[in-house]
N, C-alpha and C positions, 0 to 999 in steps of 0.2 A: 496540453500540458497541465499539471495538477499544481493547484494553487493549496497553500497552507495557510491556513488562519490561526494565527496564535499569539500570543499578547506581550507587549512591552509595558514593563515598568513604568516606564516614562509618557509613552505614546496610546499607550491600550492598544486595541485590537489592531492587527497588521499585516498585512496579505505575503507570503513569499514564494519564492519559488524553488524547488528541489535541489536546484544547485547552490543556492544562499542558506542553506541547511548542513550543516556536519552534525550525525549523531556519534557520541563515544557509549559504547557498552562496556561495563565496568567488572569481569572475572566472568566465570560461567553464569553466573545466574540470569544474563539477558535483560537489565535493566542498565540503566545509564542516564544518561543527560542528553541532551541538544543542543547547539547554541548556533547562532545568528547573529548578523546586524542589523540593527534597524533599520529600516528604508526612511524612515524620519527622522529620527537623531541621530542617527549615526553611532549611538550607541551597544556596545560589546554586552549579548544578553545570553545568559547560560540556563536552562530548568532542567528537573530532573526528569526523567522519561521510565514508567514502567512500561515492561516486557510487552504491553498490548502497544504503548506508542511508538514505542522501539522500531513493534514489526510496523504497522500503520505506515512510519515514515519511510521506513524499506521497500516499504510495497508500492509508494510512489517514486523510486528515485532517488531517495537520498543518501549519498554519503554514509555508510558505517566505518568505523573506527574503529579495534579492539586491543585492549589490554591482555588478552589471552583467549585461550577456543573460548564459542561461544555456543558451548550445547543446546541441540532445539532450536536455534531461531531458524535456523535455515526449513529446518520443518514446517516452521511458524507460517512464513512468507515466504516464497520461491522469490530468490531474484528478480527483478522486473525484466530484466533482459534473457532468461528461459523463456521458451514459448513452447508450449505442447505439441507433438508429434502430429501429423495429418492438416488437411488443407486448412486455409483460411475460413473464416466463418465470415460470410458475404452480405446485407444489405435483402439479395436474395432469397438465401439460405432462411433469412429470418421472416421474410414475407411469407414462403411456403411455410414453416413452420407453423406459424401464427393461423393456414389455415387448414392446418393436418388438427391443430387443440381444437376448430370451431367443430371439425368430421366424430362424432362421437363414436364411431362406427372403428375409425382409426384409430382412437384413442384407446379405446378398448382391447382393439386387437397386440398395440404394443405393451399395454399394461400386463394383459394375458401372456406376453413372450417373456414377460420377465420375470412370472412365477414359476 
């Protein structure tokens, strides 16, 4: 699970978690706000969010909100709950990988497939 770090007024720095997070986007333009409670004071904290933290926050989980369509964000950041077409990428998949880059020989030949 992805943790947020972001600052209170009161408290400074404070760790959260994707569901303690609601972002509002505010008309088409893809910026907005966020807000939260502290996990130490308890206190109700709001900051403004441009279009990069927007998606940022999207991209782990959090809660979007809108006032009206929100053109582009969706291009920004896929949903976190899409996942791409075809199988799982494995543990495996990433050890052979790792020794297909060391085969220079390999390397070469997929480089060459793809001019």
């Amino acid at each position: 699970m992805a943790t947020i770090r972001t600052t209170c007024p009161e408290c400074g720095e404070v760790d959260l978690t994707p569901e303690s997070v609601m972002v509002s986007v505010h008309g088409d333009s893809g910026e907005g706000s966020y807000r939260f409670t502290c996990p130490r004071c308890t206190a109700a904290v709001e900051k403004r969010a441009d279009r990069r933290i927007v998606a940022l926050l999207r991209s782990v989980g959090v809660d979007v909100e809108s006032d009206g369509p929100v053109e582009g964000l969706e291009a920004l950041v896929p949903p976190p709950e899409s996942r791409p077409a075809g199988p799982v990428f494995t543990p495996d998949d990433l050890i052979a990988f790792h020794f297909q880059l060391q085969d220079d020989r390999a390397v070469e030949t997929e480089l060459a497939s793809l001019a």
